[in-house]
PyMOL Python script that loads the backbone (N, CA, C, O; Angstrom):
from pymol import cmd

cmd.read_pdbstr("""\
ATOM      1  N   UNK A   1      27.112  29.582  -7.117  1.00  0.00           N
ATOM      2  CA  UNK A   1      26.610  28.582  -8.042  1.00  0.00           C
ATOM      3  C   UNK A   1      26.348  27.269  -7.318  1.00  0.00           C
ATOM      4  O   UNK A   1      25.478  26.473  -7.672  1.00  0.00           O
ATOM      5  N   UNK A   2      27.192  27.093  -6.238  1.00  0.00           N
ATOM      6  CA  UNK A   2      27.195  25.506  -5.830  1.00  0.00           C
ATOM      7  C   UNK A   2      25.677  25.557  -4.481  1.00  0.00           C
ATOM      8  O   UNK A   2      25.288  24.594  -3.821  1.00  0.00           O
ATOM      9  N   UNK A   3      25.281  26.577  -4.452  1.00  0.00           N
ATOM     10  CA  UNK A   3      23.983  26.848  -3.667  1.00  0.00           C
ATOM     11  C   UNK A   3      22.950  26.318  -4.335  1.00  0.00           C
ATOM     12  O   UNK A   3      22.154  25.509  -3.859  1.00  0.00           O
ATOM     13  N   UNK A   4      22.937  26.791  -5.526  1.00  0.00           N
ATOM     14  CA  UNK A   4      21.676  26.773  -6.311  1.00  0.00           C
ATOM     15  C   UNK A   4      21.237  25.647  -7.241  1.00  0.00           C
ATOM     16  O   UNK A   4      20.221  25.452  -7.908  1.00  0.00           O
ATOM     17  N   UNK A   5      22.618  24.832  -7.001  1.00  0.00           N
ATOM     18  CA  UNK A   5      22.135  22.901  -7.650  1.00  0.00           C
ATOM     19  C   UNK A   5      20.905  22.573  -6.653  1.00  0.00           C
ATOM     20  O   UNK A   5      20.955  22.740  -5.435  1.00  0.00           O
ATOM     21  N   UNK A   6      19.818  22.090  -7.357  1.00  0.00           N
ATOM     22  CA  UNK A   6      18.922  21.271  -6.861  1.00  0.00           C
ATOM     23  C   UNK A   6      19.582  19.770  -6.759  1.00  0.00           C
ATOM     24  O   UNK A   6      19.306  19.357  -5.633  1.00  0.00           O
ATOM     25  N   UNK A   7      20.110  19.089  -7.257  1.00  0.00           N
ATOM     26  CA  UNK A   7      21.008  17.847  -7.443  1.00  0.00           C
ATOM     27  C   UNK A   7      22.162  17.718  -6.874  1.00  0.00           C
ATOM     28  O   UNK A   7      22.964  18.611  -7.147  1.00  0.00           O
ATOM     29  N   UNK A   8      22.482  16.976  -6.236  1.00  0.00           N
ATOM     30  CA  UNK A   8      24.213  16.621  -5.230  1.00  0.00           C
ATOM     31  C   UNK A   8      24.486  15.940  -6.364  1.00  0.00           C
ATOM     32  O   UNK A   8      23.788  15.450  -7.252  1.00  0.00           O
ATOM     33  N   UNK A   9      26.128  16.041  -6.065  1.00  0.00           N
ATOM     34  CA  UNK A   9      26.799  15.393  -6.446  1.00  0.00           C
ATOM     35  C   UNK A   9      27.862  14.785  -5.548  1.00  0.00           C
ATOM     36  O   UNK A   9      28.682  15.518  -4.997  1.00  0.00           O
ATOM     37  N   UNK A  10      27.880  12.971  -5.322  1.00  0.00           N
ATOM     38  CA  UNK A  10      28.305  12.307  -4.790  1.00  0.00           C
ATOM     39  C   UNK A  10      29.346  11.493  -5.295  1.00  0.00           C
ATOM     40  O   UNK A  10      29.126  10.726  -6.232  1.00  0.00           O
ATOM     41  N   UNK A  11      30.563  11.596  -4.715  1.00  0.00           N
ATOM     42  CA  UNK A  11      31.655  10.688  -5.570  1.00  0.00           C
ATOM     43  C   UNK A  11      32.613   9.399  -4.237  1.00  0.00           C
ATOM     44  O   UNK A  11      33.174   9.398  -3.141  1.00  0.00           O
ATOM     45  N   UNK A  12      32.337   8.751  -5.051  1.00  0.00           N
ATOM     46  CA  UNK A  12      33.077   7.307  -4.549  1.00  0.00           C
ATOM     47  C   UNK A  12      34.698   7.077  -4.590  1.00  0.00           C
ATOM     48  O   UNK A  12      35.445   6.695  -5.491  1.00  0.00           O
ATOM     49  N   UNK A  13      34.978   7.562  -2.926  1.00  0.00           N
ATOM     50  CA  UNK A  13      36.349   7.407  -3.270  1.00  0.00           C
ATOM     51  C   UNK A  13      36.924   6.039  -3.033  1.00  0.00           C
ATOM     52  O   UNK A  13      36.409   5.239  -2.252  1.00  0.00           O
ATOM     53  N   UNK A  14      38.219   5.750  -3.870  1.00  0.00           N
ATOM     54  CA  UNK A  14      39.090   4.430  -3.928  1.00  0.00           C
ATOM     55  C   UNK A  14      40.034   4.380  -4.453  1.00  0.00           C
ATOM     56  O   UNK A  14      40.150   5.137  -5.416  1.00  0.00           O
ATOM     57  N   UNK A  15      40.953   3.659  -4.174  1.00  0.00           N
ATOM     58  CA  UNK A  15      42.510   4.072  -4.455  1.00  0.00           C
ATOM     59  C   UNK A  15      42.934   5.003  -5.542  1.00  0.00           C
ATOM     60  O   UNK A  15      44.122   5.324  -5.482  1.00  0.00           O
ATOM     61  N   UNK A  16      42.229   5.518  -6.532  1.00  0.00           N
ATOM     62  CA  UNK A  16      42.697   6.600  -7.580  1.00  0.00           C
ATOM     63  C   UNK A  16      42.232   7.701  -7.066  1.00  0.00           C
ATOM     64  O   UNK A  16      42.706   8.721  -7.566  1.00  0.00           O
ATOM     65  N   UNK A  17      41.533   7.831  -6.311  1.00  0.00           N
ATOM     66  CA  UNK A  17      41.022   9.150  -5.989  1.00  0.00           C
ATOM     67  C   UNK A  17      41.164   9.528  -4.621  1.00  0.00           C
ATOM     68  O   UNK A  17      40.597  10.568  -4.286  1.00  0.00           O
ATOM     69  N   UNK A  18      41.917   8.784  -3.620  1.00  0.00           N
ATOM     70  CA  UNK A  18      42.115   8.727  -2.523  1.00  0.00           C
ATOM     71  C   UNK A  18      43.112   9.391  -1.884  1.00  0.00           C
ATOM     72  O   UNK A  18      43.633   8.943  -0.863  1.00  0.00           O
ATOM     73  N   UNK A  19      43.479  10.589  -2.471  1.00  0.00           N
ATOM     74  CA  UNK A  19      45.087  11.404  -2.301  1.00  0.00           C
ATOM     75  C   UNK A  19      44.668  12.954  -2.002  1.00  0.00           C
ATOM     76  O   UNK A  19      44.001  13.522  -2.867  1.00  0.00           O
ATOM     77  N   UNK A  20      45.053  13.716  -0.732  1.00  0.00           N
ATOM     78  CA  UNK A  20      44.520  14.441  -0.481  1.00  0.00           C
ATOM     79  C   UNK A  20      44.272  15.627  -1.760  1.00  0.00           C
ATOM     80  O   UNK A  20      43.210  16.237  -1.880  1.00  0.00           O
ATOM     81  N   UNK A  21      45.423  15.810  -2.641  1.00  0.00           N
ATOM     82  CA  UNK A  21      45.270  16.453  -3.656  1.00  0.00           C
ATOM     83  C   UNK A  21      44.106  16.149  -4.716  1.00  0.00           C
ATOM     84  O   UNK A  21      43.351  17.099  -4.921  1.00  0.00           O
ATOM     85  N   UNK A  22      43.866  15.035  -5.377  1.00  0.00           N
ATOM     86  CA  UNK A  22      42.685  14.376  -5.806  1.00  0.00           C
ATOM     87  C   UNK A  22      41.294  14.949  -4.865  1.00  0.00           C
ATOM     88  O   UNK A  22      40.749  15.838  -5.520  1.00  0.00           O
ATOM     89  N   UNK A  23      40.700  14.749  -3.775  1.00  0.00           N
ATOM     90  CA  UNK A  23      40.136  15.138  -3.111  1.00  0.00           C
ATOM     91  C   UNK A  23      40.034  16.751  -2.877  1.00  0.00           C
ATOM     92  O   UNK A  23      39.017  17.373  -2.570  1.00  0.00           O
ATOM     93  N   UNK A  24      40.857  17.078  -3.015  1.00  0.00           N
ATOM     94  CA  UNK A  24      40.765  18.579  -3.062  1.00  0.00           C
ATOM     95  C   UNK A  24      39.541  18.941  -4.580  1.00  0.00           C
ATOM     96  O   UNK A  24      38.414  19.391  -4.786  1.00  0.00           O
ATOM     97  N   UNK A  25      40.573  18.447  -5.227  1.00  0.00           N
ATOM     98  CA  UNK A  25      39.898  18.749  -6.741  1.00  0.00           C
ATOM     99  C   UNK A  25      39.119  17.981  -7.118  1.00  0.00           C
ATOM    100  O   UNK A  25      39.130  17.979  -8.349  1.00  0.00           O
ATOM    101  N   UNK A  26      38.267  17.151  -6.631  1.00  0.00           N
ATOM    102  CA  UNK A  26      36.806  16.687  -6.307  1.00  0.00           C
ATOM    103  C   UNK A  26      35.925  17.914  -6.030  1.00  0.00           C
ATOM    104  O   UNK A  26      35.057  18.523  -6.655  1.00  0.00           O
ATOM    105  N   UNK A  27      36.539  18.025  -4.777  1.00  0.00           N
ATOM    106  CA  UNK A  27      35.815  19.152  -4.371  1.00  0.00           C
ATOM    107  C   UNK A  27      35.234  20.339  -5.102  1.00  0.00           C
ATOM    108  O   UNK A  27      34.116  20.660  -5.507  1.00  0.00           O
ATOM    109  N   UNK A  28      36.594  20.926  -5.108  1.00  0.00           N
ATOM    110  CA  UNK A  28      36.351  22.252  -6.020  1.00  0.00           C
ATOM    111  C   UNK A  28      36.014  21.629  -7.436  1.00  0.00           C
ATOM    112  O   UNK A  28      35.452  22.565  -8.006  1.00  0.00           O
ATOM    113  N   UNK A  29      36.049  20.552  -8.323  1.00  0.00           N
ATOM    114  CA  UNK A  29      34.716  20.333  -8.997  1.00  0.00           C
ATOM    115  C   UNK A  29      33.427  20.437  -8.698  1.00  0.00           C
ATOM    116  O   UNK A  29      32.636  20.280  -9.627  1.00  0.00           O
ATOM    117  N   UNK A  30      32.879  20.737  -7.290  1.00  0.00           N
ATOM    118  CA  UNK A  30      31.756  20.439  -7.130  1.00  0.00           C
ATOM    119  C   UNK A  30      31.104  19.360  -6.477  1.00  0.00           C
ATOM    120  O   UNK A  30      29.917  19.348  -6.152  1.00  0.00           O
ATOM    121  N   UNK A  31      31.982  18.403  -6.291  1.00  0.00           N
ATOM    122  CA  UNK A  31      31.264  17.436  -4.927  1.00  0.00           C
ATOM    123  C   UNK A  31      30.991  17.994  -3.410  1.00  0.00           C
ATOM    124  O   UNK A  31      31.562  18.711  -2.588  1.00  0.00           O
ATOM    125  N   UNK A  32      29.574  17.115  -3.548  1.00  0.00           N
ATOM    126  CA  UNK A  32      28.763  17.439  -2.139  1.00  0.00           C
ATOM    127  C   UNK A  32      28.924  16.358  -1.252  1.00  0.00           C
ATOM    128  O   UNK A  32      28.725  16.605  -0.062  1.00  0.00           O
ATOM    129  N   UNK A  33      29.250  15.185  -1.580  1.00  0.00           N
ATOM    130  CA  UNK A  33      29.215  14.274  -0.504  1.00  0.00           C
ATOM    131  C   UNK A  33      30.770  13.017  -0.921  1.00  0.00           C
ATOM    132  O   UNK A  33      30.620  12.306  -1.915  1.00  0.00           O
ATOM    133  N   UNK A  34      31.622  12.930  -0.401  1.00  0.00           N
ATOM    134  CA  UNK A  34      32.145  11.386  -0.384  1.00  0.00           C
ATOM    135  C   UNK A  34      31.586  10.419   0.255  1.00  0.00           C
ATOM    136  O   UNK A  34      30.885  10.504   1.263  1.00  0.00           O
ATOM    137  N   UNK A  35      31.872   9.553  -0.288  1.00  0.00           N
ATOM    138  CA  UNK A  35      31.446   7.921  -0.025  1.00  0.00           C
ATOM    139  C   UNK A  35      32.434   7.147   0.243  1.00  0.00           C
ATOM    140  O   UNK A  35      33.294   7.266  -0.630  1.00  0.00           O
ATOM    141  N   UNK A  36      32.852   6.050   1.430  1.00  0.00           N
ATOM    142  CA  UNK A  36      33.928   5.090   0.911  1.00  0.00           C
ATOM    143  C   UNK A  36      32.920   4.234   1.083  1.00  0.00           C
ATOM    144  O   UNK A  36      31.908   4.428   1.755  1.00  0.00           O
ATOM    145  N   UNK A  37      33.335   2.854   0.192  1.00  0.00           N
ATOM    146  CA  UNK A  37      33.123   1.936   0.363  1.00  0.00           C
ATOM    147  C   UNK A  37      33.940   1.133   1.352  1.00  0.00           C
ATOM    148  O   UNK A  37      35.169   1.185   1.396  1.00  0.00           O
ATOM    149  N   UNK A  38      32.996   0.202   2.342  1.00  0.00           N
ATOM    150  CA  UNK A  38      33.505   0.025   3.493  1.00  0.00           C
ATOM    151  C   UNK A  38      34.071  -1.812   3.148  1.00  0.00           C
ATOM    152  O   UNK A  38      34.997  -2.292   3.802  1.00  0.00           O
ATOM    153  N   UNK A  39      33.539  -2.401   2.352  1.00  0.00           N
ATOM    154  CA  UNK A  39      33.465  -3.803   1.646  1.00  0.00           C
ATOM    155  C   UNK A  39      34.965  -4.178   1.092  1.00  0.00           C
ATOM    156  O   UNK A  39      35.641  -5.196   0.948  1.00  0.00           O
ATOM    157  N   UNK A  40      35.066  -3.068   0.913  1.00  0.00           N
ATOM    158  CA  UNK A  40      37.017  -3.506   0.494  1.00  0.00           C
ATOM    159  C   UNK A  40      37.616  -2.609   1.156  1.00  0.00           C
ATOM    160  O   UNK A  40      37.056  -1.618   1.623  1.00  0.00           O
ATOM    161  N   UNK A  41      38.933  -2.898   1.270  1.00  0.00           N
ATOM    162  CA  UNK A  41      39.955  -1.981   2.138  1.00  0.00           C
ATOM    163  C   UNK A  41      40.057  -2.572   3.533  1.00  0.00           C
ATOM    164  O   UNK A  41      39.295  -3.456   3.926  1.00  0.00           O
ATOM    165  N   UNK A  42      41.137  -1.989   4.345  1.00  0.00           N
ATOM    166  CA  UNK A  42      41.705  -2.137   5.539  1.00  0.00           C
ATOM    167  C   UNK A  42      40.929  -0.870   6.091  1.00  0.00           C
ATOM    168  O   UNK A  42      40.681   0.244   5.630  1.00  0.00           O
ATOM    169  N   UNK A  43      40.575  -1.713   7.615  1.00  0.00           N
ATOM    170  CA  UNK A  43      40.289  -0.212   7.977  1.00  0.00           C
ATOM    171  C   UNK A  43      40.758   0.925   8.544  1.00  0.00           C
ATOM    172  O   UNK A  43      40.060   1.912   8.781  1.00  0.00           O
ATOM    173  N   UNK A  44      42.534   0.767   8.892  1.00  0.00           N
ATOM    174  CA  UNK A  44      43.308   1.597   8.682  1.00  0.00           C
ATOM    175  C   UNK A  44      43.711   2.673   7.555  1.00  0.00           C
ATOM    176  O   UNK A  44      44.327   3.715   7.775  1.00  0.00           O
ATOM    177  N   UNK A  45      43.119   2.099   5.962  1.00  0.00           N
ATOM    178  CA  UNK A  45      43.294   2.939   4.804  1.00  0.00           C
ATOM    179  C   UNK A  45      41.584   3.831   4.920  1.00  0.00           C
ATOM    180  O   UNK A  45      41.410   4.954   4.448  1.00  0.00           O
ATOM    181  N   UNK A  46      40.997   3.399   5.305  1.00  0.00           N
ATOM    182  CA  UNK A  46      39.522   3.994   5.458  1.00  0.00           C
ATOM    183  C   UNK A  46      39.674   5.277   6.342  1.00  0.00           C
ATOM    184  O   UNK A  46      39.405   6.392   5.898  1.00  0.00           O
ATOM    185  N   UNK A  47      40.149   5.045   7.703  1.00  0.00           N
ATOM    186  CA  UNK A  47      40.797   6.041   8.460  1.00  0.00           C
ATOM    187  C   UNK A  47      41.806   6.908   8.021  1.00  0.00           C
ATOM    188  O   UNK A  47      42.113   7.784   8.829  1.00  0.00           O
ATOM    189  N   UNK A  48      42.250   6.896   7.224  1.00  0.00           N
ATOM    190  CA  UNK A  48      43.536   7.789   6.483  1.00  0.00           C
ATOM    191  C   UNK A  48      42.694   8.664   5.297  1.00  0.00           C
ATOM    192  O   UNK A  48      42.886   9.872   5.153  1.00  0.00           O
ATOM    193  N   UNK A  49      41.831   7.973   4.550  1.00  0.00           N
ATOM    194  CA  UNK A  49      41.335   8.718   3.613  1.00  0.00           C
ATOM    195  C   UNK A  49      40.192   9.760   4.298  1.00  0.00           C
ATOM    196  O   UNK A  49      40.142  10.878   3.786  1.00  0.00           O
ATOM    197  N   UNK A  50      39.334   9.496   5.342  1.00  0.00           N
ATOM    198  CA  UNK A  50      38.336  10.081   6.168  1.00  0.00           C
ATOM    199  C   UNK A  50      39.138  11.242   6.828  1.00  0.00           C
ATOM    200  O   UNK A  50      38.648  12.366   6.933  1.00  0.00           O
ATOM    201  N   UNK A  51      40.401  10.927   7.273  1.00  0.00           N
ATOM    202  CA  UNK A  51      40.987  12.314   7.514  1.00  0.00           C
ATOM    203  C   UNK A  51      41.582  13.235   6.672  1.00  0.00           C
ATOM    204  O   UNK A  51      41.787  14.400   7.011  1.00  0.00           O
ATOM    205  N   UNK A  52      41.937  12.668   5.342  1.00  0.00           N
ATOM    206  CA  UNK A  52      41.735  13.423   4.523  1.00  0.00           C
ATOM    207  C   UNK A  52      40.676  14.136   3.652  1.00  0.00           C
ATOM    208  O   UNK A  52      40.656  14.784   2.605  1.00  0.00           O
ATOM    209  N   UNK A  53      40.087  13.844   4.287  1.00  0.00           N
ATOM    210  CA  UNK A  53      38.343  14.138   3.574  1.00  0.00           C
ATOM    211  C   UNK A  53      37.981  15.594   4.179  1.00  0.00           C
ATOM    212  O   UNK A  53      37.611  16.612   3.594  1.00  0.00           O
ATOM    213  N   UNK A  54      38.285  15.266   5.963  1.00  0.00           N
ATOM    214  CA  UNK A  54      37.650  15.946   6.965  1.00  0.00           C
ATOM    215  C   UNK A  54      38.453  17.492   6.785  1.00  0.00           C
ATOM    216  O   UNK A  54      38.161  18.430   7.527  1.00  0.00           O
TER     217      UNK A  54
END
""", "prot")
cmd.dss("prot")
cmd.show_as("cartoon", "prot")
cmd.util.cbc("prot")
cmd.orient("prot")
């Protein structure tokens, strides 16, 4: 099913959604791409969530 979306779905992560478990189940909802926003945050918490991403 997740082949045959013509449409992504992109989600913006930030502190509520930033927990590898959360991210999991992003996923398996169906997200195609994360986003952080780079404008707020440390960029030590940016690096923590990106490896949880990866």
């Amino acid at each position: 099913m997740r082949n045959n979306r013509r449409s992504k779905i992109v989600a913006t992560v930030g502190p509520a959604s930033s927990s590898p478990d959360m991210l999991r189940s992003l996923f398996l909802a169906g997200v195609d791409t994360f986003r952080l926003n780079f404008s707020h945050g440390a960029r030590a918490d940016h690096a923590e969530v990106y490896r949880n991403i990866r």
